[in-house]
N, C-alpha and C positions, 0 to 999 in steps of 0.2 A: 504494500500500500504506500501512497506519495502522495501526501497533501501539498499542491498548489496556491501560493496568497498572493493576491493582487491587490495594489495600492497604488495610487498614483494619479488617476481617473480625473478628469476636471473638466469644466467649460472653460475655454483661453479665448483671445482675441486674436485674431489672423497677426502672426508675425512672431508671437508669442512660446515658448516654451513649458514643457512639463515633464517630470520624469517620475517613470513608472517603476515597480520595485515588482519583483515576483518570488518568494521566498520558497525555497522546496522543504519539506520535510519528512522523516519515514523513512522507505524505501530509495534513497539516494545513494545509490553503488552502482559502477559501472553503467555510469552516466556519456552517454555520446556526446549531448549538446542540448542547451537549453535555445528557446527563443522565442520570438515574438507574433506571431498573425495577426491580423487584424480583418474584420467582417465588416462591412458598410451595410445599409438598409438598402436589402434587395441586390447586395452582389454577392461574391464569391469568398467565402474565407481566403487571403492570401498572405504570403510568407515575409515581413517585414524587415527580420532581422534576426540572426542566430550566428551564435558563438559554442566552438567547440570545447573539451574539456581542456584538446590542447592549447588554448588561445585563439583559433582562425575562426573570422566571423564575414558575413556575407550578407548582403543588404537588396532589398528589392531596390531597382532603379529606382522608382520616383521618390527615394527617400536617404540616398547619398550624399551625403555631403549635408544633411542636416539633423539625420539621425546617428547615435553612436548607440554601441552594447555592448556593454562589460559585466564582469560576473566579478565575486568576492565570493572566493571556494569556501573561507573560512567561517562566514557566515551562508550557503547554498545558498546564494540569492544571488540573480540577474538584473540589472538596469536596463532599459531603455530612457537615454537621454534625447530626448525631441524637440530642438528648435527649427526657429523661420512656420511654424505650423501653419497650415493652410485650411482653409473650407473641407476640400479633399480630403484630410488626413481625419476628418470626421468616423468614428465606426468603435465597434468594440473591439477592445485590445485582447487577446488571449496570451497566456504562459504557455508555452509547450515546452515540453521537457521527453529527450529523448534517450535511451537505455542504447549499451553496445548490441543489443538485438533487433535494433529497428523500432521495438515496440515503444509506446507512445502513451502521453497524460498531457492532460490538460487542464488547465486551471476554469476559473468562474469567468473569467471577462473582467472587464473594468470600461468603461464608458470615456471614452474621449470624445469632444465636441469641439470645434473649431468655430466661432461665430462673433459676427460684430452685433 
């Protein structure tokens, strides 16, 4: 078992910044990569941002260069650092967290909203 926590969640103003925290707990051994998805109303769950155990992390295009994610092994928790935010960047955030067998957890979401 691997409890997932999500915090970070906010209404910002277009240009603005927020960061998100996902803490694992439990079952965290022989951890591949944690990271980030995010779901818009009415699209597709897609891949934001994930970092490996060994350090390498990878970013969807529309979010380089203003998103970053870093993890702190010592406490299993992952960041998501979000500046410049857009309209766009509106949707719910998920934790994903991913095991050396592929298999997979997910967190609750957290609510990001970009709006003037």
């Amino acid at each position: 078992q691997v409890r997932l926590v999500e915090s970070g969640g906010d209404l910002v103003h277009p240009g603005g910044s927020l960061r998100l925290s996902c803490a694992a707990s439990g079952s965290i051994f022989n951890i591949y990569s944690m990271g980030w998805y995010r779901q818009a109303t009415g699209k597709q769950r897609e891949m934001v941002a994930r970092i490996t155990s060994g350090g390498s992390s990878n970013y969807a295009d529309s979010v380089k260069g203003r998103f970053t994610i870093s993890r702190d092994n010592a406490k299993n928790t992952v960041y998501l650092q979000m500046t410049s935010l857009k309209p766009e960047d509106t949707a719910v955030y998920y934790c994903y967290l991913e095991w050396l067998d592929r298999q997979g957890h997910w967190g609750q979401g957290t609510q990001v909203t970009v709006s003037s």
